[in-house]
N, C-alpha and C positions, 0 to 999 in steps of 0.2 A: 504494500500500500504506500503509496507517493506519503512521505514524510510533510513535519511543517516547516520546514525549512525556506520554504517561498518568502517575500517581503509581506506583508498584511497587507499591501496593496493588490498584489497579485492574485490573481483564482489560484486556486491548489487545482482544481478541476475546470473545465473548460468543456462544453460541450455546442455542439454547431450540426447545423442544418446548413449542407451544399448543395441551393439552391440554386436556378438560374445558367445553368449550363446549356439548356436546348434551346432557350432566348436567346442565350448570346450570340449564339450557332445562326438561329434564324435571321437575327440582325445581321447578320454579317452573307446573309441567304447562302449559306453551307448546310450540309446535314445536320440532325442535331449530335451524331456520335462523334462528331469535329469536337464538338460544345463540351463532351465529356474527357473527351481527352486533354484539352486545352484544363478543362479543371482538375484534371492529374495533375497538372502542374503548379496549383494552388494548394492543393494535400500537402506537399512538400514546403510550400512555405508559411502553410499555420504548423508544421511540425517545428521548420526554422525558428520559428517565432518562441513557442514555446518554450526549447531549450536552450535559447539566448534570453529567456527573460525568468526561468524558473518555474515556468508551469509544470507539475508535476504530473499532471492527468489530459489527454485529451479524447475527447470521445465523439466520434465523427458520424454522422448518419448519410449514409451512403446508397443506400436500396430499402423502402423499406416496404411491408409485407405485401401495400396496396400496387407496387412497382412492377409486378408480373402482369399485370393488367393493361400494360401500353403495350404500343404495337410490336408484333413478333420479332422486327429486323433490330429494332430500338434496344430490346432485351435483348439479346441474340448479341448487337453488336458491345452492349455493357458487361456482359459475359467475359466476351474474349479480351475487352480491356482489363476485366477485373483478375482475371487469369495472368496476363501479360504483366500487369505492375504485381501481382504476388512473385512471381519469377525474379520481377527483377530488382525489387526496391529492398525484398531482405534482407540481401547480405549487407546492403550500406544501413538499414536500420538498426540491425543486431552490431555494427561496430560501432555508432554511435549511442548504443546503451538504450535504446528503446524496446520496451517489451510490444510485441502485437499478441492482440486477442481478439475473437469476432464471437459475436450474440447475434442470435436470432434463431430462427428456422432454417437451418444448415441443411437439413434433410432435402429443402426443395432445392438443392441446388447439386448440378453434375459432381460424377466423382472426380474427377480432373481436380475440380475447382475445389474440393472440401479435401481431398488429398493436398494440395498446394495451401489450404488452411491450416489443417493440423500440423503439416512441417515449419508455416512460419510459428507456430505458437512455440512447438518444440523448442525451434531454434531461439527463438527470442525470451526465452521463459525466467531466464536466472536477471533480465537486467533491470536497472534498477530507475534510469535516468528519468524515464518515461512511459507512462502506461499508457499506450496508444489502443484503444477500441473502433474496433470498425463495428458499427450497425451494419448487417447488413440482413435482407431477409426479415427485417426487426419492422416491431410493433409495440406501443407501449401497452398496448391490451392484451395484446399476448404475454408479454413479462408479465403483469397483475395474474392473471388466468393462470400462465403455468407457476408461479409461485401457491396459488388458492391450490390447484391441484397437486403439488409437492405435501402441503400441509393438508389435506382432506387424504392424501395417501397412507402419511403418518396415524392421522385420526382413525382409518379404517383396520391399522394395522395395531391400533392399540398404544401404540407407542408416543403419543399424545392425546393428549383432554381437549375436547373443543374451548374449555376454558382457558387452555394455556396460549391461545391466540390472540395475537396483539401486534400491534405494529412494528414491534422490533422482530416479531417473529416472521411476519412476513416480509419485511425490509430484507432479512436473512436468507431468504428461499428468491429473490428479484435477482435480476443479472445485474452486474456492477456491484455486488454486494459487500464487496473487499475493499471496494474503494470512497471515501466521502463523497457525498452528493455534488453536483455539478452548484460551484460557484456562480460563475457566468454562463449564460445562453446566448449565441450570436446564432440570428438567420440571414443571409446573404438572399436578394433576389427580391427584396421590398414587399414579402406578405408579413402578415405579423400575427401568427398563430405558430402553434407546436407539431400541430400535424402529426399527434401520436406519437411520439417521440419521448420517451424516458417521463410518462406521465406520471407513475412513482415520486420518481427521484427529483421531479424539477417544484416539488412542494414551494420550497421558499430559495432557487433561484433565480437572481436580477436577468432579467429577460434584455437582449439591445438586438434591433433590428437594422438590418442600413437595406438601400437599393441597389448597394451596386450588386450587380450579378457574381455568381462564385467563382466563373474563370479569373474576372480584373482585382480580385482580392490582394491587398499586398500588404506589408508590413506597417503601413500609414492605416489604413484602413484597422486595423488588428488592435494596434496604438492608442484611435482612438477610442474601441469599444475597452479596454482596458482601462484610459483614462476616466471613463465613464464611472466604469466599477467601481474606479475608487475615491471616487465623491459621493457613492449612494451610501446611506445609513441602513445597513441591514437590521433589522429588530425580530425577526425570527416569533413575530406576534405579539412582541413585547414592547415597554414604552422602549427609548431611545434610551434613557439612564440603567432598565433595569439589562437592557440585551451588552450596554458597555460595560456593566459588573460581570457578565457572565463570564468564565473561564471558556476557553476559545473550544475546550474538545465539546463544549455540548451544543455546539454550534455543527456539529458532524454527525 
């Protein structure tokens, strides 16, 4: 679990919707799988970002479960890029100390590709610098659901009381469960909803929206949802006086 070692200005977690790729595309009247790959190359620079400024967590949604649903060539061609940068982005990830792991519905996706998932987790698993999550396949109703049914399995098996349920219990059985909840939320591509996205975990964090689309993402743009961050008063439902007495871990 990403340590507290960040500034208190910083998100310890960081999580983001990369929006805005098959607009870009179409602006630019290209395919939209243009769109996609040009925001492969925005991946790379919220990861830059991160560990030049001490984010310990980043948690990327990338495909999420309603995504099968768009047209065949569209999927088909997000496949083979998502295939393509597993191949190639690991070995430079795993030197730079970043751990990969992916959530979701792994099942619906080719063995190529969940083969190529379980070797980056492997390889990546001992580091420490950064806990990088791919959403993919993901769904926030899904994490709710299979956590209910993790703990309704226990219950049937005896092995728990339905009394013994409670939000920590099911916080425990939710993906991301190792790591503190997402500080910051950025959506790139100017909607300003969560779109099912970590609907658990995004309880009490500070949401920032911009328009620009997630190919033109850059370190300015990153900068200022950051600066943002750290002018908001977090109160975690509480007055302003009593959330500044609290000790920082009950704030996780």
């Amino acid at each position: 679990m990403p340590s507290d070692s960040a500034p208190a200005h910083v998100p310890r977690h960081l999580a983001v919707i990369m929006d805005g790729n098959g607009r870009w595309a179409e602006r630019r009247r290209r395919p939209r799988i243009i769109g996609h790959r040009a925001g492969a190359r925005a991946v790379n620079t919220c990861i830059d970002f991160c560990l030049q400024h001490g984010i310990r967590a980043l948690t990327l949604f990338a495909f999420s479960s309603e995504n099968w649903g768009r047209p065949e060539e569209e999927v088909g061609g997000l496949m083979k890029l998502f295939l393509n940068a597993l191949e190639r982005e690991v070995d430079e990830l795993d030197r730079r100390g970043v751990r990969v792991r992916f959530i979701g519905e792994r099942e619906r996706f080719s063995a190529p590709i969940t083969r190529q998932m379980d070797a980056a987790e492997a390889r990546t698993a001992g580091n420490t610098r950064l806990d990088l999550t791919i959403a993919a396949s993901y769904g926030g109703r899904w994490d709710i659901t299979q956590a209910a049914r993790s703990l309704a399995r226990d219950v049937a098996a005896g092995k728990l009381r339905p009394e013994d349920i409670d939000e920590s219990a099911m916080s425990a059985r939710m993906t991301l469960a190792d790591l503190p909840p997402p500080d910051l939320f950025i959506r790139t591509g100017g909607d300003t909803r969560i779109s099912n996205f970590l609907l658990w975990q995004l309880a009490y964090t500070e949401l920032w929206f911009t328009e620009a689309l997630w190919p033109e993402l850059d370190a300015a743009t990153l900068r200022r949802a950051i600066d943002d961050f750290a002018r908001r008063e977090r109160r975690f439902g509480l007055t302003g006086a009593q959330a500044a007495a609290m000790p920082k871990e009950t704030h996780e």
